[in-house]
ZADO-30522 format. One record per residue (C-alpha): residue in three letters; x, y negated, z. Coordinates in steps of 0.5 Angstrom, whole numbers, plus 500, padded with zeros to 3 digits. Each point is the difference from the previous one (the first is absolute). Layout:
BEGIN
alaXYZ/...
//
This chain:
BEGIN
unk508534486/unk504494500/unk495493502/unk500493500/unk495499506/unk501492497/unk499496494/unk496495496/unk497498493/unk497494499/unk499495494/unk500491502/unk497500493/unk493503503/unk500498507/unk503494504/unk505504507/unk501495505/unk507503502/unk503499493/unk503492501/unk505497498/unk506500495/unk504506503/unk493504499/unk500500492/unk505507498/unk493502503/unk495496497/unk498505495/unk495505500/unk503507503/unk496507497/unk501507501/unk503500493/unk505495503/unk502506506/unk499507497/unk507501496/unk503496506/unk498505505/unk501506495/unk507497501/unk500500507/unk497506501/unk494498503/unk494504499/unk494497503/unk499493503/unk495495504/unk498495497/unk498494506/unk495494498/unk503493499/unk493496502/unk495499504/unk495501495/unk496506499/unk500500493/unk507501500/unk500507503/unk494501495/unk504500495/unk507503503/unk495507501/unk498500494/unk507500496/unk502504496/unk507502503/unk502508502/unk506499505/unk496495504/unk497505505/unk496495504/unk498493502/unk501496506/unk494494498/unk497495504/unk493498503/unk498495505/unk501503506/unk494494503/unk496502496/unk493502502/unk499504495/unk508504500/unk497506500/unk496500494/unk506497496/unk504506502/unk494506499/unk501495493/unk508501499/unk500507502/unk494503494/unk503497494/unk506501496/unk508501503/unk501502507/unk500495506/unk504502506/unk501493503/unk498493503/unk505494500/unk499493502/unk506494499/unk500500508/unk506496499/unk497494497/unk494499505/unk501495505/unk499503505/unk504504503/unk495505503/unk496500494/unk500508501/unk497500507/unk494496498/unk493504501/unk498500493/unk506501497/unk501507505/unk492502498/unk503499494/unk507505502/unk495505503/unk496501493/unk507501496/unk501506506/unk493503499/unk501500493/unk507504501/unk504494497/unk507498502/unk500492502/unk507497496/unk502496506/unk504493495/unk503495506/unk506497502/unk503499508/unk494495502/unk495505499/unk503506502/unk498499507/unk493501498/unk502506496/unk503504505/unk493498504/unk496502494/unk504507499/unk498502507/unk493498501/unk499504493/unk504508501/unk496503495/unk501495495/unk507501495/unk503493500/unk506499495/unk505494501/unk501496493/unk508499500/unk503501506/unk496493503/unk504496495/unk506499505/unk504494498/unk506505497/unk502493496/unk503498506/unk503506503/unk496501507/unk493498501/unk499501508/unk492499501/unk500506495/unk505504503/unk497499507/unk492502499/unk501506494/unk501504504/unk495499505/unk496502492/unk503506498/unk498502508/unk493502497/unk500506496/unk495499496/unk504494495/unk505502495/unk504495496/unk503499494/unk507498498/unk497495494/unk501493499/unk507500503/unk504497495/unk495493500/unk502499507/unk507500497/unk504495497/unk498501493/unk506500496/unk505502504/unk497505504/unk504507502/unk498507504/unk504498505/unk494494501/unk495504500/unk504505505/unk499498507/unk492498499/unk499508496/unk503503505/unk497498506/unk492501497/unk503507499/unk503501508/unk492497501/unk496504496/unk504505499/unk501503493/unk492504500/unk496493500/unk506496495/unk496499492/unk505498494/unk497494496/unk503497495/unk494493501/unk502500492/unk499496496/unk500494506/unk508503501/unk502498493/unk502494503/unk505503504/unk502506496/unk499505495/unk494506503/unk506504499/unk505495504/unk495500505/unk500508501/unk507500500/unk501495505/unk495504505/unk504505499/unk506498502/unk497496505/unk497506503/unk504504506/unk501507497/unk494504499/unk500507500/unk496503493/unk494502505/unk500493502/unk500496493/unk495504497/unk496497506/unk502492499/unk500501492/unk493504500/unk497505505/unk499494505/unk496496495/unk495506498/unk499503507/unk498492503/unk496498494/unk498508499/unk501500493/
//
């Protein structure tokens, strides 16, 4: 089975997303549905995906778990971690409709840097374990050090790292990212996605040969059994085509052996999200 382990719907006409500003934002400014995806993937050759939350908003992750889509596999949504009552808006997800498999929270738009190593937000993290959920990890640079804290003060928790961190492949090196993701791909218990990488890139001008040296050093760090594909359509159709995006991955890649791309294009996304 052939997995996007990262996508999104979402519709400006129904809800207000606080990232979509600005003009460079319009190609994008218009509602995205499971009808808009199904013969992209069909063309791709995509079997399943996993549909990722945009909002801080439970109602969102509501709506996304009661679709009507038979690719979409399972559900990365949001609650609030501080929450008092976070268990109970899971026991909520996790009974009604669609299949919930993760939790993410915008970490990277927080002002504090350390927002994961705040008490509530680990009571928060252990409520997502004892449920048996993955925590989908969206942080840049400046947050990775409480990531790699966070990762190994929870070893029984799946984290999966969103967009490789979002170096700045726009500039060709981005040296706090190269120093400190190492110290992340130590803990055995984080996967991370090959998503969200030609944004990172020069929009209208990017190449494989871009996006090169940043794949090839996360697969050297995390190996190619914790490496997930994800196309971060249709966030990526300000860069690419879903099928540019694929097929400049794959040029992208170091040569992988068969057993290999049927781990980063599928079997690692069922086995860390047990779909």
């Amino acid at each position: 089975m052939r997995v996007d382990a990262h996508h999104h719907f979402w519709d400006p006409a129904r809800y207000s997303y606080p990232w979509m500003v600005g003009d460079v934002m319009d190609p994008v400014r218009r509602a995205f549905t499971p009808d808009d995806l199904r013969d992209v993937l069909v063309a791709a050759g995509i079997d399943r995906t996993v549909l990722v939350q945009t909002l801080s908003d439970l109602d969102e992750t509501r709506e996304f778990l009661r679709l009507d889509a038979d690719f979409v596999a399972g559900v990365v949504g949001w609650v609030d971690l501080t929450s008092p009552k976070v268990g109970d808006d899971l026991d909520e997800l996790l009974a009604g409709p669609g299949r919930l498999i993760g939790i993410r929270h915008q970490v990277h738009d927080e002002p504090d840097a350390d927002w994961l190593l705040r008490d509530d937000v680990r009571r928060g993290l252990t409520t997502v374990q004892d449920r048996g959920l993955a925590y989908d990890v969206l942080v840049r640079a400046r947050e990775l050090p409480a990531a790699i804290a966070t990762a190994h003060a929870f070893p029984d928790l799946q984290f999966v790292l969103d967009h490789i961190a979002k170096p700045r492949i726009v500039d060709g090196v981005d040296a706090a990212w190269s120093e400190l993701m190492p110290g992340l791909a130590a803990a055995p218990n984080v996967a991370v996605k090959l998503s969200g990488i030609v944004t990172e890139a020069d929009w209208s001008r990017w190449t494989a040969d871009d996006l090169r040296p940043f794949v090839e050093h996360v697969v050297e760090w995390f190996d190619t059994d914790r490496v997930l594909f994800g196309s971060d359509w249709p966030v990526c159709l300000l860069a690419g085509s879903y099928g540019e995006v694929l097929a400049g991955l794959q040029a992208a890649l170091p040569e992988l052996s068969a057993a290999e791309q049927e781990l980063v294009y599928g079997g690692n996304a069922e086995r860390v999200y047990s779909l």
